[in-house]
Biotite code that builds the C-alpha atoms (Angstrom):
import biotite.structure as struc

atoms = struc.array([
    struc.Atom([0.000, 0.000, 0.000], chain_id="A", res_id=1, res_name="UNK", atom_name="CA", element="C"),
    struc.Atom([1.365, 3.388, -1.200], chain_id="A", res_id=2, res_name="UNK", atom_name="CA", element="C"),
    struc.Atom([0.403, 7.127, -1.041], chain_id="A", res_id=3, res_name="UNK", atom_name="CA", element="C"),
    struc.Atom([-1.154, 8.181, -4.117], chain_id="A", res_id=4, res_name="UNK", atom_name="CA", element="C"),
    struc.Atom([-1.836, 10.691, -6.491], chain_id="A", res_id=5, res_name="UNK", atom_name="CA", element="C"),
    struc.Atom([-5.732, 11.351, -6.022], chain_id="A", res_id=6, res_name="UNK", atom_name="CA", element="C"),
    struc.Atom([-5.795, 13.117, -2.906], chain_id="A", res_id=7, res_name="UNK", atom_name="CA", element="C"),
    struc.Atom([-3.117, 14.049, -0.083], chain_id="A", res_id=8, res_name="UNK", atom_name="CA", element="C"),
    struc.Atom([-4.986, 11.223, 1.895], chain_id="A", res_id=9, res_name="UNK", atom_name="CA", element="C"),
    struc.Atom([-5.667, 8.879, -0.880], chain_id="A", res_id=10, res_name="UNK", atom_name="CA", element="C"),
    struc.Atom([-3.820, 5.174, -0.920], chain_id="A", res_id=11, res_name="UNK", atom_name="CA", element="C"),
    struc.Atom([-3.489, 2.460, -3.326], chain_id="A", res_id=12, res_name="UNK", atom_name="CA", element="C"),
    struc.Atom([-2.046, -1.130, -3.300], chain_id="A", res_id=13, res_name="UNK", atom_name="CA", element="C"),
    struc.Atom([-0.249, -2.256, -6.239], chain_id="A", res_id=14, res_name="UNK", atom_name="CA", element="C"),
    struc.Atom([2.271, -4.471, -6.552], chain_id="A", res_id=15, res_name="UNK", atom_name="CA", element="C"),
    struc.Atom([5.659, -4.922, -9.102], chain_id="A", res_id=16, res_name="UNK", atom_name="CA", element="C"),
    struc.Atom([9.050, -4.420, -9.443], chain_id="A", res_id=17, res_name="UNK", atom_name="CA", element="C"),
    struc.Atom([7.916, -0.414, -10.212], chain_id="A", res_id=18, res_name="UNK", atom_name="CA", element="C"),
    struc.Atom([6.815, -0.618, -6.493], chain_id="A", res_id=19, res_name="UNK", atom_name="CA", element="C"),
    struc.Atom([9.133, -2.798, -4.555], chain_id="A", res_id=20, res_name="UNK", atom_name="CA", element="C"),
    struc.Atom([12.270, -1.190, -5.910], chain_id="A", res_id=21, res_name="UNK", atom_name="CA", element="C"),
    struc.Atom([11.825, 2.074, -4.633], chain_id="A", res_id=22, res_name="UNK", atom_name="CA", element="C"),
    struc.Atom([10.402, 0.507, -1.027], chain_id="A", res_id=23, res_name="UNK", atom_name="CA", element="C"),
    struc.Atom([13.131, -1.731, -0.654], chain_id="A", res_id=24, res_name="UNK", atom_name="CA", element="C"),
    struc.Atom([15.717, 0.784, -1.756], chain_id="A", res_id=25, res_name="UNK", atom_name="CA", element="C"),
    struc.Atom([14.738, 3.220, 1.255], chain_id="A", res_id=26, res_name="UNK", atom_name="CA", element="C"),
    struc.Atom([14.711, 0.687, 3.794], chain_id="A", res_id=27, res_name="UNK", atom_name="CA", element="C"),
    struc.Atom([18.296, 0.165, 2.192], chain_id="A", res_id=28, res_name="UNK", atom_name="CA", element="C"),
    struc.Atom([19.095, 3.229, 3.045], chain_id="A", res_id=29, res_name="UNK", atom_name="CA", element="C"),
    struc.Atom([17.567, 4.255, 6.138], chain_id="A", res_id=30, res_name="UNK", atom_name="CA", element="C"),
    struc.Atom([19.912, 0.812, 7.385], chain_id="A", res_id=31, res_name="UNK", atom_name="CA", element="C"),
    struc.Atom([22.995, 1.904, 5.565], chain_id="A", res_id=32, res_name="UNK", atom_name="CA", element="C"),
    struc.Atom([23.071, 5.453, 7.103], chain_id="A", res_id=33, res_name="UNK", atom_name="CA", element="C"),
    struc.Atom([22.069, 3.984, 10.709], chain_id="A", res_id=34, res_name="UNK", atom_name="CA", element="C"),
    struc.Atom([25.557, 1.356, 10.331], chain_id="A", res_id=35, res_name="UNK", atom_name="CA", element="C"),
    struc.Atom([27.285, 2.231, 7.465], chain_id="A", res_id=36, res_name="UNK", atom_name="CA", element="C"),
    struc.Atom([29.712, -0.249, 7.952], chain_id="A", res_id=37, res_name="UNK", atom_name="CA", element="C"),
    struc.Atom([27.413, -3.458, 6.674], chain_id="A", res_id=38, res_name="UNK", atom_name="CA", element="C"),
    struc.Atom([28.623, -4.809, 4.188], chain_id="A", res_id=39, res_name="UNK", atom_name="CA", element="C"),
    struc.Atom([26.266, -6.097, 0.919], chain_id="A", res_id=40, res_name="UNK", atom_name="CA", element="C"),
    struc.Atom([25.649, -9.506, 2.208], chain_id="A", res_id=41, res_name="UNK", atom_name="CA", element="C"),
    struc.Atom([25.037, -8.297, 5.513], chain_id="A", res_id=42, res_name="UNK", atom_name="CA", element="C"),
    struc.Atom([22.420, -5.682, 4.298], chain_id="A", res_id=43, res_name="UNK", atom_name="CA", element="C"),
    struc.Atom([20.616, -8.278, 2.373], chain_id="A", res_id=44, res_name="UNK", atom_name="CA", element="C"),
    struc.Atom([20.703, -11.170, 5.199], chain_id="A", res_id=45, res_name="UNK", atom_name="CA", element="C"),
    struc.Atom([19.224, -8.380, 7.637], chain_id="A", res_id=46, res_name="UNK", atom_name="CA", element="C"),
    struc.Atom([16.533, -7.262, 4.869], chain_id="A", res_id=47, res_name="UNK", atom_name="CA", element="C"),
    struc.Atom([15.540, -11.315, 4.744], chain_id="A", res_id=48, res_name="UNK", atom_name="CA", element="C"),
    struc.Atom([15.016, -11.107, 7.956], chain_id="A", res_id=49, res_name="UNK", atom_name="CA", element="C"),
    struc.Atom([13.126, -7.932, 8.504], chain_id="A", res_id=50, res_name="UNK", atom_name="CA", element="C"),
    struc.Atom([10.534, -9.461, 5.905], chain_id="A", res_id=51, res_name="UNK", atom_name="CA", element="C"),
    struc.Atom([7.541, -11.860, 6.628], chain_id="A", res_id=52, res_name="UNK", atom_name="CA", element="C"),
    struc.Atom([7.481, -15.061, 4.027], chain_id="A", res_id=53, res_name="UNK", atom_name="CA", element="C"),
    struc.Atom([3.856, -15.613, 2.524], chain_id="A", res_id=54, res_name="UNK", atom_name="CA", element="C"),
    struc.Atom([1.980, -12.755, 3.540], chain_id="A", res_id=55, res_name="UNK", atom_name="CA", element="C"),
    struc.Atom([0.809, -11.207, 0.565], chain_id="A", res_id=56, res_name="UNK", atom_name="CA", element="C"),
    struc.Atom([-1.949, -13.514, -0.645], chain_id="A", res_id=57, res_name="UNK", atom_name="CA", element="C"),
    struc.Atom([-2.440, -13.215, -4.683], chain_id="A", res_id=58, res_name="UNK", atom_name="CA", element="C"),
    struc.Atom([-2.528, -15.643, -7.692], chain_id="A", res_id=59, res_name="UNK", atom_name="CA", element="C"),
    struc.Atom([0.258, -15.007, -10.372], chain_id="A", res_id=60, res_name="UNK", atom_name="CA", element="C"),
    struc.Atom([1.575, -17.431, -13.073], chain_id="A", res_id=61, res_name="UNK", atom_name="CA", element="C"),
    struc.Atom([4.916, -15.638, -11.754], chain_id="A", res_id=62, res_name="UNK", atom_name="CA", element="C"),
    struc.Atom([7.518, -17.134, -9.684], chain_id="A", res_id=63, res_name="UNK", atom_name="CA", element="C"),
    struc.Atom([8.303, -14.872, -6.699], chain_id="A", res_id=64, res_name="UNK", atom_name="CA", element="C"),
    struc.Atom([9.475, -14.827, -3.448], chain_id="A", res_id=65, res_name="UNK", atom_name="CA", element="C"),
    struc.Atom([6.507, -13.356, -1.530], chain_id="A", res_id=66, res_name="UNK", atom_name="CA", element="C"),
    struc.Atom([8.581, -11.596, 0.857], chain_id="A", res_id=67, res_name="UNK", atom_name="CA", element="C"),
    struc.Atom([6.729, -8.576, 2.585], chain_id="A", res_id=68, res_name="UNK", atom_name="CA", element="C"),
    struc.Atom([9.636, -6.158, 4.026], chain_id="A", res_id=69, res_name="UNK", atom_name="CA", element="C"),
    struc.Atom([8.404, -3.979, 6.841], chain_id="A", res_id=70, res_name="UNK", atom_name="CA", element="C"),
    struc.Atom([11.013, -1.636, 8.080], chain_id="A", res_id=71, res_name="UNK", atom_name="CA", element="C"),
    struc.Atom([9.350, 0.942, 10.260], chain_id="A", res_id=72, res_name="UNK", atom_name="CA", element="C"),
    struc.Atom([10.020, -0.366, 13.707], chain_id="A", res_id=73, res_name="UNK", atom_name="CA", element="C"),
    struc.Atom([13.664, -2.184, 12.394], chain_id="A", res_id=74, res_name="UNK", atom_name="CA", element="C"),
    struc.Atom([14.350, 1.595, 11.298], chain_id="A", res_id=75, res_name="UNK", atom_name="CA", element="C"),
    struc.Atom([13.562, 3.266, 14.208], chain_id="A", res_id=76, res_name="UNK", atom_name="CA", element="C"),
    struc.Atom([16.139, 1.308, 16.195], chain_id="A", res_id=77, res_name="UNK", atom_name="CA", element="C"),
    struc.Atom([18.352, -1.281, 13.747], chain_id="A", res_id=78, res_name="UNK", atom_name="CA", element="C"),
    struc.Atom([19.450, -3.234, 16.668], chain_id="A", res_id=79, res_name="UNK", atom_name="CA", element="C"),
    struc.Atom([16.197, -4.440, 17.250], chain_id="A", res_id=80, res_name="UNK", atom_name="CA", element="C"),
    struc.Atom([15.767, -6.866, 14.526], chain_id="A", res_id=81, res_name="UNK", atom_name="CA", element="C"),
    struc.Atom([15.348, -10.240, 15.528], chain_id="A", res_id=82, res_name="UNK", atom_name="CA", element="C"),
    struc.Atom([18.089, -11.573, 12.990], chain_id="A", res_id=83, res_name="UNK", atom_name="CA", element="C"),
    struc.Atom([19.998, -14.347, 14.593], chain_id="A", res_id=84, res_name="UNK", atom_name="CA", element="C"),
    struc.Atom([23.369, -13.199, 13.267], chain_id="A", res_id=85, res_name="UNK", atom_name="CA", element="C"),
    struc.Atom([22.609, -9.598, 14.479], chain_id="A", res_id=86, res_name="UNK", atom_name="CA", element="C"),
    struc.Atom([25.909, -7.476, 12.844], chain_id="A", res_id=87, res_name="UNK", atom_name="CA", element="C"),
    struc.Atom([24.362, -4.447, 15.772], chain_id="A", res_id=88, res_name="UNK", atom_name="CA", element="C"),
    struc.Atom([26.481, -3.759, 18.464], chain_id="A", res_id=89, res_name="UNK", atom_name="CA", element="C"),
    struc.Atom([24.188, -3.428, 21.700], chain_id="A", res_id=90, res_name="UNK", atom_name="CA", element="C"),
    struc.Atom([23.016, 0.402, 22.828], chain_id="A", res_id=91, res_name="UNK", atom_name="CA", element="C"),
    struc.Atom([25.296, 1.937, 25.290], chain_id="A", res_id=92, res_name="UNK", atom_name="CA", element="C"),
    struc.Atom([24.364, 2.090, 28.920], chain_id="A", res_id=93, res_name="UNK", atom_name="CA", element="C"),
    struc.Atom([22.872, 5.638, 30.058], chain_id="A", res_id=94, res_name="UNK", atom_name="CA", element="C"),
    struc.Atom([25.309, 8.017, 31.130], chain_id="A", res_id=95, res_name="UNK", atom_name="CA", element="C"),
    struc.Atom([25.400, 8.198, 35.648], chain_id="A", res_id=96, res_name="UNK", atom_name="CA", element="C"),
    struc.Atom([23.285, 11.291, 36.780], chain_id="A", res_id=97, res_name="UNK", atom_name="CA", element="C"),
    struc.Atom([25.655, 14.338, 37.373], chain_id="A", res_id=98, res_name="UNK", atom_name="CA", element="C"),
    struc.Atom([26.865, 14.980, 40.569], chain_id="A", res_id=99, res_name="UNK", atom_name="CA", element="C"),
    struc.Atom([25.181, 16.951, 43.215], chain_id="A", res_id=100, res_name="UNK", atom_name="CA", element="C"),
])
């Protein structure tokens, strides 16, 4: 589901490579600026991860993956993904109060 052009509130769910590129491309991103240091494969074993298998439900003649990649939350905070070979090195503990 995308914005769209019919209204400022207006949505529309299409599907494609015209769609998916762009999507995946700013999750991409938004990942490589919060650790720049990943590396290719590591970017695409966390964006595996961050997806859910199967849950897009359609009938195509079209061999796909059916991937769904939802990056909000993973965005927000990038060491929260559940990826068992997590590349994130933990938060930092909060700094002690200042002295009185």
């Amino acid at each position: 589901t995308a914005a769209w052009v019919t209204s400022d509130s207006a949505t529309v769910t299409i599907s494609g490579t015209s769609m998916a590129c762009p999507h995946v491309t700013g999750a991409v991103a938004q990942l490589r600026t919060a650790v720049p240091s990943l590396t290719a494969e590591q970017v695409t074993t966390i964006m595996n991860c961050m997806a859910t298998r199967d849950a897009i439900s359609f009938t195509t003649s079209i061999e796909t993956v059916n991937l769904f990649l939802y990056a909000g939350a993973a965005m927000a905070d990038p060491a929260q993904t559940s990826c068992a070979d997590n590349p994130f090195p933990p938060h930092p503990p909060p700094k002690p109060p200042s002295p009185p």
